[in-house]
C-alpha positions as CSV (number, residue, x, y, z in Angstrom):
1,X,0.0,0.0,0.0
2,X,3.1,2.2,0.9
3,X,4.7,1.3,-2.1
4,X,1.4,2.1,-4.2
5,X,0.9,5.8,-2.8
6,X,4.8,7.0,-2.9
7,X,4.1,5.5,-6.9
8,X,1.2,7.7,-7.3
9,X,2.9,10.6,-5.8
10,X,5.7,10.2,-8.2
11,X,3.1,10.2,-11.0
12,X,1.6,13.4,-9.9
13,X,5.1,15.3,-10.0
14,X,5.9,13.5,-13.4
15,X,2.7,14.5,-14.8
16,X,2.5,18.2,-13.3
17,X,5.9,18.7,-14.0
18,X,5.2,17.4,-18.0
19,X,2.0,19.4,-17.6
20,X,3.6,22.2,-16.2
21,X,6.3,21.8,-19.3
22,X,3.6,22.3,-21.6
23,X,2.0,25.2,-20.3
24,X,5.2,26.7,-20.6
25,X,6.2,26.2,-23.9
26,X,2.3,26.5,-25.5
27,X,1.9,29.8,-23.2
28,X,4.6,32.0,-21.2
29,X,7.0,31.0,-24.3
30,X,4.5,30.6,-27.2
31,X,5.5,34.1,-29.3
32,X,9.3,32.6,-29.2
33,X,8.9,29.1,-30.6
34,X,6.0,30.4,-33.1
35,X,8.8,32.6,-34.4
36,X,11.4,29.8,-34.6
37,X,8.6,27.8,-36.1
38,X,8.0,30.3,-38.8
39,X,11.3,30.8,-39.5
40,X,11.8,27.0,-40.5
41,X,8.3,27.1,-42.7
42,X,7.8,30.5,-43.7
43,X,10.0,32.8,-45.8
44,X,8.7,37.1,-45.7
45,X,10.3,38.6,-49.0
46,X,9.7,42.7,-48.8
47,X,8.5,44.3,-51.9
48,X,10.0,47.9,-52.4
49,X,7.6,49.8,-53.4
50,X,9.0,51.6,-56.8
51,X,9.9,55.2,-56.6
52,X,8.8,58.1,-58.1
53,X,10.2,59.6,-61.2
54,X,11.4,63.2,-62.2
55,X,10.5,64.8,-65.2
56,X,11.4,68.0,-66.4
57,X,8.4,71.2,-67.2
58,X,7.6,69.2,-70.2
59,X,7.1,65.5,-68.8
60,X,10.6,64.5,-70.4
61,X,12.3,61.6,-67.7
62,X,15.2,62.8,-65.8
63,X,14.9,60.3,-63.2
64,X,13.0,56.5,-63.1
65,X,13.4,53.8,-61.3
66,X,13.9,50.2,-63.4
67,X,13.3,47.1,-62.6
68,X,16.1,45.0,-61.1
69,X,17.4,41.8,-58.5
70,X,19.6,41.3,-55.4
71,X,20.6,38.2,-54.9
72,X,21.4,36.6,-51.1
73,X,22.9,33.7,-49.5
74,X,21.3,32.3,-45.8
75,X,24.2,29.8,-45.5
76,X,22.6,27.5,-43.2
77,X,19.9,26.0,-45.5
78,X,23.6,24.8,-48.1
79,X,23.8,21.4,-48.7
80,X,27.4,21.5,-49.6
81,X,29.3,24.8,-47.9
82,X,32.5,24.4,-49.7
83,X,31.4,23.4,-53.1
84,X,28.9,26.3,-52.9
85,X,32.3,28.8,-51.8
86,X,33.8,27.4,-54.9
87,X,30.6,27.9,-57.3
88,X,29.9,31.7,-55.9
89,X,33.9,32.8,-56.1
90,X,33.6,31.8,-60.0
91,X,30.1,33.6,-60.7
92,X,30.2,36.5,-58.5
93,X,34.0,37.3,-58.7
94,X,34.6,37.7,-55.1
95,X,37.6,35.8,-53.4
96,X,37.2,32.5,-52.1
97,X,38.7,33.7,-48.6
98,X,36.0,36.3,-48.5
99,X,33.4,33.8,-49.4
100,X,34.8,31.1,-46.9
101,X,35.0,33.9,-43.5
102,X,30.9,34.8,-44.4
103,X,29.1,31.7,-45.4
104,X,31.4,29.9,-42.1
105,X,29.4,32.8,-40.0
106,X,26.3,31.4,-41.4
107,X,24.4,34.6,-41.3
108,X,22.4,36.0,-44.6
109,X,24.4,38.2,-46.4
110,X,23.9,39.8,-49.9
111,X,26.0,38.2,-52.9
112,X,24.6,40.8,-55.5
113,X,22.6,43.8,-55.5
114,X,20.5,45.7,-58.0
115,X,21.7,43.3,-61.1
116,X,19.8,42.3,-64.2
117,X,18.1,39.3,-65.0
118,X,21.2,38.0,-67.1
119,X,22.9,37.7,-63.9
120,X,20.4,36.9,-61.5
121,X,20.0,33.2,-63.5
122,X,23.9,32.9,-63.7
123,X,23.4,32.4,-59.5
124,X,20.5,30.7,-59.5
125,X,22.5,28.3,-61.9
126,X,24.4,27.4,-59.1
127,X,21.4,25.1,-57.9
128,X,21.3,25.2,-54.1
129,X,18.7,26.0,-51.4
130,X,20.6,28.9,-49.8
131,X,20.6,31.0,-52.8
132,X,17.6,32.8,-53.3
133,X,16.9,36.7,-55.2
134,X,14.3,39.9,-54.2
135,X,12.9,42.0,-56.8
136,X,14.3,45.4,-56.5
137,X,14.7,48.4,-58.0
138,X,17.6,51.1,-59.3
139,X,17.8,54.6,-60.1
140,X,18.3,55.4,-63.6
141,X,19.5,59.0,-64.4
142,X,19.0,60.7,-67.9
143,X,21.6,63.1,-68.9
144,X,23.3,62.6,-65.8
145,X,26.2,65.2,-66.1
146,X,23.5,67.9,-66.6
147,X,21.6,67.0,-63.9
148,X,23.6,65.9,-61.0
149,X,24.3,69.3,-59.0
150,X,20.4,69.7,-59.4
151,X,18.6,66.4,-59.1
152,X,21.2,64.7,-57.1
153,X,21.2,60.8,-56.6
154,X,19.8,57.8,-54.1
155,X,22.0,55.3,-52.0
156,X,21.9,51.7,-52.6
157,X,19.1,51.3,-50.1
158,X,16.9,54.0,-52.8
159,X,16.4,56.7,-50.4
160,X,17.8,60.0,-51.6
161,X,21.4,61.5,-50.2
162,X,21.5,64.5,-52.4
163,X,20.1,67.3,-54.3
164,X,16.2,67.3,-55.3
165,X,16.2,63.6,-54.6
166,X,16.5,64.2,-50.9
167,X,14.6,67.5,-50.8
168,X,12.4,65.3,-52.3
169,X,12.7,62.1,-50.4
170,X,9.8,61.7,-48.6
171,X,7.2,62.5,-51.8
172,X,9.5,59.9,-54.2
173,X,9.7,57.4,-51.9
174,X,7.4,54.4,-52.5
175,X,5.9,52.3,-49.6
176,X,6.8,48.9,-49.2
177,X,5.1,45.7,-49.2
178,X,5.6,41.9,-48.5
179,X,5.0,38.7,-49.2
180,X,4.7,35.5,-47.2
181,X,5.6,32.2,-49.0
182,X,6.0,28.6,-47.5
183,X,9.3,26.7,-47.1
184,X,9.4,22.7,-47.6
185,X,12.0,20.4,-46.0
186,X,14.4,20.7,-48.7
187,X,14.7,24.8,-48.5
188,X,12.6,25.2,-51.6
189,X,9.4,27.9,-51.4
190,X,6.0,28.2,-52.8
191,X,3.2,30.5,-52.1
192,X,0.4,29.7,-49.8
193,X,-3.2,31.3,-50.0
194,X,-3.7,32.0,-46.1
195,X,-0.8,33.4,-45.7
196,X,-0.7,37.2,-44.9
197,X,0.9,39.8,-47.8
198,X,0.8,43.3,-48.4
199,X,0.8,45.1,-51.9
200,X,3.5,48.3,-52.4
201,X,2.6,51.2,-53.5
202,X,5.0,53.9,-55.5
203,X,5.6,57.1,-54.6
204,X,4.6,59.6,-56.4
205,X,6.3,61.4,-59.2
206,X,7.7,64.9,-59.1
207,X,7.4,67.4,-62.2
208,X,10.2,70.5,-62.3
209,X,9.9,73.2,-63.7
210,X,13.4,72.8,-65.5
211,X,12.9,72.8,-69.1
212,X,15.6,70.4,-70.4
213,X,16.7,72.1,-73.0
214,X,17.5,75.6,-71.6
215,X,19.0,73.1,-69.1
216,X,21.1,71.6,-71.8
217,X,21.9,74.9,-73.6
218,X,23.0,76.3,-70.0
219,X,25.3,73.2,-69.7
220,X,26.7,73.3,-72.7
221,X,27.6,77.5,-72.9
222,X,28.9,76.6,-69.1
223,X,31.1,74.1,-70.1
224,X,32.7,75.6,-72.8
225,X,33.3,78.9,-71.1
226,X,35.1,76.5,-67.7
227,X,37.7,74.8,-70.3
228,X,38.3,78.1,-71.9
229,X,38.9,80.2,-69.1
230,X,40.1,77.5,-67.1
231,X,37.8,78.7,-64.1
232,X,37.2,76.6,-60.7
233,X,33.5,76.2,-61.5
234,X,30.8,77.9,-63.2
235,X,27.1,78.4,-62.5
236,X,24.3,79.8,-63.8
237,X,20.4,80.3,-63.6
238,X,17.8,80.8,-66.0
239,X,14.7,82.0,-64.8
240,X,11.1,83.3,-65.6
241,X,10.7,86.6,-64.1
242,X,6.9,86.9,-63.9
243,X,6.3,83.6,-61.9
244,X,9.6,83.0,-60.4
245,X,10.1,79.2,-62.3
246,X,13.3,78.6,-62.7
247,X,13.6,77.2,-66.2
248,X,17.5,75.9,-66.0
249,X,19.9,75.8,-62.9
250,X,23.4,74.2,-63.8
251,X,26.9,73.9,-61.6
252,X,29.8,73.1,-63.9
253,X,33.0,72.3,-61.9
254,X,36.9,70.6,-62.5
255,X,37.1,67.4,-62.3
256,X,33.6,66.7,-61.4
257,X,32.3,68.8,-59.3
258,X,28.5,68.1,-58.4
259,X,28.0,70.7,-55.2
260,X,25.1,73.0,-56.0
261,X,27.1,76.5,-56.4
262,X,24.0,78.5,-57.5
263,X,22.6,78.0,-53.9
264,X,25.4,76.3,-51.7
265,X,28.0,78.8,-52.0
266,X,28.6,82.8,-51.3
267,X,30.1,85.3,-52.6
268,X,30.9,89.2,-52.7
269,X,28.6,90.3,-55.1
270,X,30.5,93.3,-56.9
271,X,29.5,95.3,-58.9
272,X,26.5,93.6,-59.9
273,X,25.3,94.9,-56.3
274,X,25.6,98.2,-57.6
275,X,21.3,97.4,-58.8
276,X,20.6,98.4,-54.9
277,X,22.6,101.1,-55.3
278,X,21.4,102.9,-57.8
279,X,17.6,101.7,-56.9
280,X,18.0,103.6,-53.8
281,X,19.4,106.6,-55.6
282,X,16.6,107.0,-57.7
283,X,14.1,106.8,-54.5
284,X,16.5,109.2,-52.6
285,X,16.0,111.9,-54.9
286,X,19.1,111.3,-57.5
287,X,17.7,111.5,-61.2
288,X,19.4,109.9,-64.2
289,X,20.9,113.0,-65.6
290,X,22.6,114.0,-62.3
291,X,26.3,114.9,-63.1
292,X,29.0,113.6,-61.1
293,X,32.6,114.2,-61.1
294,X,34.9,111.0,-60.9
295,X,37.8,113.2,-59.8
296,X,40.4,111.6,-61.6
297,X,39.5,107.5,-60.9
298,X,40.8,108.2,-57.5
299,X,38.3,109.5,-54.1
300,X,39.5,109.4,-50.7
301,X,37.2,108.3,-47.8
302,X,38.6,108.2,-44.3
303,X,42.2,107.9,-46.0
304,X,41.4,104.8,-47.7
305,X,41.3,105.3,-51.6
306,X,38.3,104.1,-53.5
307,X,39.4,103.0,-57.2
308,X,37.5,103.2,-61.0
309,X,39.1,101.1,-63.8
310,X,39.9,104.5,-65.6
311,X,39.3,107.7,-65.2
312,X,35.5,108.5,-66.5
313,X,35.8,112.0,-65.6
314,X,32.3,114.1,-65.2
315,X,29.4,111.9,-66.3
316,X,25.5,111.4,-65.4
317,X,24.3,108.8,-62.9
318,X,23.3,106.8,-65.6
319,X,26.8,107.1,-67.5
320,X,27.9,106.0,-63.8
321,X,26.3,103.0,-63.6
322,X,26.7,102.0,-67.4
323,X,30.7,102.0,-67.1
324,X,30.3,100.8,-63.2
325,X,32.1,103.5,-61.6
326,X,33.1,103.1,-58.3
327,X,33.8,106.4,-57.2
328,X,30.5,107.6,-58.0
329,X,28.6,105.5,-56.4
330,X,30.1,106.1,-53.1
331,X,29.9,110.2,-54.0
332,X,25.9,109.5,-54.5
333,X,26.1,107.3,-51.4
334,X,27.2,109.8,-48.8
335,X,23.6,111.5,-48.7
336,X,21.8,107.6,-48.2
337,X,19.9,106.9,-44.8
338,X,21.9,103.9,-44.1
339,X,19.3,102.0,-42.0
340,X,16.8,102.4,-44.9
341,X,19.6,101.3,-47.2
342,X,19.7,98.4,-45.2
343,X,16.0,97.6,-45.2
344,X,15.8,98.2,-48.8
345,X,18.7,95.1,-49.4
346,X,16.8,93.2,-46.7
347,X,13.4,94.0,-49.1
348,X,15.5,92.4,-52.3
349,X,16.1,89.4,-50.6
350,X,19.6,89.8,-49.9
351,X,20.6,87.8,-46.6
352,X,17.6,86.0,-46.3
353,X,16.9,82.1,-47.5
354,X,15.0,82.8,-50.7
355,X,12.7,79.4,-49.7
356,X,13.6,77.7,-52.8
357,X,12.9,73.8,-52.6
358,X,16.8,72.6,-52.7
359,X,19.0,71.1,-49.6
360,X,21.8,72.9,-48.4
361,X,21.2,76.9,-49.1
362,X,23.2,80.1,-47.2
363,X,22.0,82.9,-46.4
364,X,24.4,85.6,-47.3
365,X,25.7,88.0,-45.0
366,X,24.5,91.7,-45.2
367,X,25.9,93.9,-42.3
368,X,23.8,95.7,-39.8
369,X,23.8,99.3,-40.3
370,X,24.7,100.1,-36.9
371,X,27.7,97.8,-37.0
372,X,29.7,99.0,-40.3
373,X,32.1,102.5,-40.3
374,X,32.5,105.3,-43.0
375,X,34.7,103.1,-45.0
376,X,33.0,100.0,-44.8
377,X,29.8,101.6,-46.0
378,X,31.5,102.7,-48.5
379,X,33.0,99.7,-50.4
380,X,29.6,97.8,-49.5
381,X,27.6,100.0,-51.8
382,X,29.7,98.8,-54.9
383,X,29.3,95.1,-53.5
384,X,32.3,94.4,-51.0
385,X,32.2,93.6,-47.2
386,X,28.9,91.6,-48.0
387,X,28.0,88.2,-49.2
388,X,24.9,86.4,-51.7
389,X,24.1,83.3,-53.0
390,X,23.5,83.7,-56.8
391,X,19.8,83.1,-56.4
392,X,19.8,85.6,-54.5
393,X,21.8,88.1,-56.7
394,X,19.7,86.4,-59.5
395,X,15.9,86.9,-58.1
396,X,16.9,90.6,-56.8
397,X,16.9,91.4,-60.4
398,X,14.0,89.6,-61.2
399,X,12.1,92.0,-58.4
400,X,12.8,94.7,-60.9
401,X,12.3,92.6,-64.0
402,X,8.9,92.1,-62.7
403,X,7.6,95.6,-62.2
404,X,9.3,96.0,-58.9
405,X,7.5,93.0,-57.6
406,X,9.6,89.8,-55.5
407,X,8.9,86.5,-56.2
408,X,9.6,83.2,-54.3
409,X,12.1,80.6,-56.6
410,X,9.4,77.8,-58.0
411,X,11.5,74.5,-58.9
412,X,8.3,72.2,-58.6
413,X,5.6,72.7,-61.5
414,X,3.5,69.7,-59.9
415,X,3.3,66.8,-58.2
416,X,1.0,63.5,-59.6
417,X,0.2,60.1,-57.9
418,X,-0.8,57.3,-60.7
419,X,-1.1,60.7,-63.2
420,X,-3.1,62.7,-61.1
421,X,-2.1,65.4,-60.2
422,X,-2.1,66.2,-55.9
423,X,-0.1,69.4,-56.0
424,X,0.2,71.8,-58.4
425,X,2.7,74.8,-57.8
426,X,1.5,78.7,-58.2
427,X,3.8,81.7,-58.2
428,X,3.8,83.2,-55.1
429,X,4.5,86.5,-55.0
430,X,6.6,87.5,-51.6
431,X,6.2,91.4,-51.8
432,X,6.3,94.6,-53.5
433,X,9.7,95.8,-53.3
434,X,9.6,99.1,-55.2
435,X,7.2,100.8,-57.5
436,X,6.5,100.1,-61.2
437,X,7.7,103.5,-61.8
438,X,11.2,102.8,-60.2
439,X,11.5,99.7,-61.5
440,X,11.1,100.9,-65.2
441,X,13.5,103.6,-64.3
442,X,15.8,101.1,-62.8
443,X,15.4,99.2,-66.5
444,X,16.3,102.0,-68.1
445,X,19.6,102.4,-66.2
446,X,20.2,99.3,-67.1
447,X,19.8,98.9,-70.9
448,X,22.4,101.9,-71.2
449,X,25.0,99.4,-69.5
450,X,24.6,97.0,-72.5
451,X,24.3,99.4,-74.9
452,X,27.0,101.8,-74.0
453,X,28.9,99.9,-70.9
454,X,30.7,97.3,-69.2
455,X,28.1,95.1,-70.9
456,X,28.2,96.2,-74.7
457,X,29.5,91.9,-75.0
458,X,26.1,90.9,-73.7
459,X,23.9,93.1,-76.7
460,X,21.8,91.2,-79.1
461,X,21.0,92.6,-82.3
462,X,17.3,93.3,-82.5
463,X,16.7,93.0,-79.0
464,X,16.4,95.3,-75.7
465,X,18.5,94.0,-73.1
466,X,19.0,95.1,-69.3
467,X,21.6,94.4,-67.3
468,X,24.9,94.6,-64.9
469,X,28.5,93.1,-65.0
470,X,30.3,92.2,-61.8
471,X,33.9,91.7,-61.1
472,X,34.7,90.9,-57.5
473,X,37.9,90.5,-55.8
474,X,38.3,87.5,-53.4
475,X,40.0,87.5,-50.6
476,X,42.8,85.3,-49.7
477,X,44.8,85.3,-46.6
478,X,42.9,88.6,-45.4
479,X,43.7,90.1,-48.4
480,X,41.9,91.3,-51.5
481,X,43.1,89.3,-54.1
482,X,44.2,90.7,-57.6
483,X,44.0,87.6,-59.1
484,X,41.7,85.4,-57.4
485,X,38.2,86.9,-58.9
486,X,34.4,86.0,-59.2
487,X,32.8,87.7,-62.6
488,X,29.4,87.7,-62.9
489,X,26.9,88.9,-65.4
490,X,22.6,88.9,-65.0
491,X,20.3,90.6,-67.4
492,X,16.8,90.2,-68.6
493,X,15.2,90.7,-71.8
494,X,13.0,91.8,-73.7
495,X,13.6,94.9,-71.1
496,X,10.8,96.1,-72.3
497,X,8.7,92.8,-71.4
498,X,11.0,90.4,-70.1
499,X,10.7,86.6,-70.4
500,X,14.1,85.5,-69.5
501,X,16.5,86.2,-66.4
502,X,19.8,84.6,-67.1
503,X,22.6,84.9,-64.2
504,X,26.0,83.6,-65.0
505,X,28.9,83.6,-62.4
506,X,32.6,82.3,-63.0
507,X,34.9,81.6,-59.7
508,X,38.2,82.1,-60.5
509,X,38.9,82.3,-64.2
510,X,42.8,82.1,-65.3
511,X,42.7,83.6,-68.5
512,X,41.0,86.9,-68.1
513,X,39.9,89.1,-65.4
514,X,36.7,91.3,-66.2
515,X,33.3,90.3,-66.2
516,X,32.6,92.5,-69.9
517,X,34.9,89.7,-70.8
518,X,33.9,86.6,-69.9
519,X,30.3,86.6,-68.5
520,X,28.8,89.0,-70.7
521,X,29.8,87.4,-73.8
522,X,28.4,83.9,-72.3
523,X,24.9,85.7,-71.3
524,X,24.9,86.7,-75.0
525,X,25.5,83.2,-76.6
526,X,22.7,81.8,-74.0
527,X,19.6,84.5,-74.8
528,X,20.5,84.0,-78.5
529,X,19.8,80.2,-78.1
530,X,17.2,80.9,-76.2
531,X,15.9,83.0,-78.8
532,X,16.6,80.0,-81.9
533,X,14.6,77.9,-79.8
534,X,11.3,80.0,-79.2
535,X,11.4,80.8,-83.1
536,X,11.3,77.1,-84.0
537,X,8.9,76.7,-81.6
538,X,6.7,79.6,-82.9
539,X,6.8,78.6,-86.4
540,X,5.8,74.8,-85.6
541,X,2.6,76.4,-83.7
């Protein structure tokens, strides 16, 4: 009887124990072995959801996304690791050492990524469990060299790293999806009905409002003028003054260059400054006709010399402004309210992020009023002791291109998801910087520098042209350089109606040193494409 109960006893703690066993594994520890189940029967493949292209104003491709493989290993499912090291050294190119150290760590790892389906069957060839492929997708880039400052490019994971394609990142990127597909004994898989999956969806596509061939045209002037002046970089912006689009934006640098100059980088303006200048005059009382004596080329201010080029003697403000005298402006400049000065740059733009939709823009530096002396105010009204972007320098022209009115930099035309359109960009007008009246006035001023001054080079028969030419000195080692230089040219025409803003900047060119040189010139071989192109298009129509 004694034997039979200390029997029965034992039972109990053999079956509570088994029991107890089970209701750990099936309960307290059922999410772990469910997991290490479905890893043995299930296999998850994620579908990337395809990105969204770029086009260009017109709906011309600058960036899609095509249809690829990447191809992975999960070592552990190999029926032979050695022979399959030998097999994936000779297809994949890789060293067998390499090979040997990752498949021995028998951990997934990617053999191949984004590859075609050419050599996504040369793997599969190979015949073994552990190899197995995902659909993916790669970035295809038209015209690459013209674009890559601007649109920029995606990692191998898709997701942008530069330019408009990581401005742009979160609208182009697609969502992704999955799919759940049994696994046999033998490694192989094969879809099952109940099992749960999720369709991906692309992102949507993006539509500039770059026209690709000013883009092109732009590129190819650029270009040409680099090797030929053998300059650092060039850059330059073509844009529509009455809605603020900006039709072209192009970086040319040595040796490859892709940063974004037009908005990543600034600069003393120069002379092409001298536009606030002489708007200010005109609202200060000063009239074109005023007469003002150069003295010589030569005007002291606080014992620091201010230089012209030459020595223009007595001319009007306008004759002033079309040879870019110096002197005169800081003559005119003596009577200015320098806080109002001030506001009126600040009005322009100038120091301020102009907003446009691009990564990695400055802001300039304009001093405070309070904060600069005699002699400082005086160099900073012909453009030295401050600093702008180009787009910037570029859009405070368009203010008075536009009938004195500022506009916000449009890069997006519209955005569409499966070719409907979810966004749709309008100008936007930031404020009223001056009055029609000036800004006519201003024009004026203007056309007499390219048909009498320092921009004669940037005339075109037939048509009205306004404009400025800017040659600033850098400064190296604390210095103002003589050699180290910036030109820069921006002009709009028809003057009388514009359509066109082109800005053009070279840093550094080696084989000249004057802006009526070199950037004039290359404004004038631009608008004249510009101009081929719009009469081919008119006669078509």
């Amino acid at each position: 009887m004694r034997r039979s109960r200390v029997f029965n006893i034992f039972l109990f703690f053999i079956s509570f124990g088994f029991f107890a066993y089970l209701f750990y594994i099936q309960c307290i520890k059922h999410d772990i072995f469910q997991s290490r189940a479905r890893s043995q029967h299930e296999k998850t493949f994620v579908l990337v959801g395809a990105r969204g292209n770029i086009y260009d104003r017109n709906g011309l491709p600058l960036a899609t996304s095509q249809p690829c493989f990447s191809v992975f290993c999960t070592p552990q499912y190999a029926r032979d690791q050695q022979k399959l090291m030998q097999q994936l050294a000779q297809v994949s190119g890789r060293s067998k050492t390499e090979l040997k150290k990752l498949i021995k760590q028998g951990q997934f790892f990617w053999l191949d990524r984004k590859i075609d389906v050419g050599r996504r069957d040369e793997y599969l060839g190979i015949d073994d469990p552990s190899i197995g492929y995902t659909h993916d997708l790669k970035r295809k880039y038209n015209m690459a060299e013209i674009f890559t400052a601007l649109v920029g490019m995606c990692g191998s994971d898709n997701i942008g790293i530069e330019g408009l394609e990581a401005q742009f990142d979160d609208i182009l990127s697609g969502e992704t999806g999955f799919a759940t597909y049994q696994r046999d004994p033998t490694g192989d898989i094969f879809p099952y009905h109940n099992y749960p999956e999720k369709d991906p969806h692309p992102g949507r596509d993006v539509y500039l409002t770059i026209d690709l061939q000013f883009q092109s045209l732009l590129h190819a002037h650029l270009k040409e003028s680099l090797i030929r002046e053998n300059a650092h970089h060039a850059a330059g912006v073509i844009i529509e003054p009455k809605t603020g689009d900006i039709l072209a934006l192009v970086n040319v640098g040595q040796n490859g260059d892709g940063r974004n100059h037009v908005v990543c980088d600034e600069f003393e303006p120069g002379s092409t400054f001298k536009l606030l200048t002489l708007t200010y005059a005109l609202l200060d009382g000063f009239t074109e006709n005023d007469v003002i004596d150069t003295e010589g080329g030569k005007f002291k201010v606080r014992g620091h010399v201010i230089h012209d080029y030459r020595d223009y003697g007595k001319v009007t403000f306008k004759q002033a402004i079309a040879h870019s005298s110096n002197v005169a402006m800081v003559k005119v400049a003596k009577s200015f309210d320098r806080d109002e000065f001030c506001l009126l740059i600040r009005d322009f733009g100038l120091g301020q992020l102009t907003g446009v939709d691009m990564p990695g823009e400055v802001r300039g530096r304009i001093p405070r009023a309070e904060d600069i002396n005699d002699i400082e105010f005086a160099t900073m009204v012909f453009g030295q002791g401050l600093t702008v972007n180009l787009l910037q320098l570029a859009f405070a022209y368009q203010a008075v291109a536009n009938d004195g009115i500022l506009m916000k930099p449009n890069i997006i035309k519209e955005i569409k998801e499966k070719n409907r359109t979810v966004y749709n960009m309008k100008p936007l007008r930031v404020r009223r910087v001056i009055e029609k009246e000036t800004a006519d006035r201003v024009t004026d001023v203007l056309c007499g520098v390219v048909e009498e001054g320092s921009g004669i080079e940037a005339g075109i028969d037939g048509v009205l042209v306004a404009g400025k030419t800017g040659t600033a000195q850098k400064v190296v080692n604390g210095t103002y350089s003589n050699r180290s230089i910036i030109t820069t040219f921006i002009g709009f025409f028809p003057a009388d109606e514009p359509e066109y803003l082109i800005a053009i900047l070279f840093d550094e060119p080696q084989r000249g040193m004057w802006a009526s040189t070199i950037a004039a010139p290359v404004f004038r071989d631009i608008a004249q494409s510009i101009y081929q192109i719009n009469s081919r298009q008119y006669a078509v129509k």
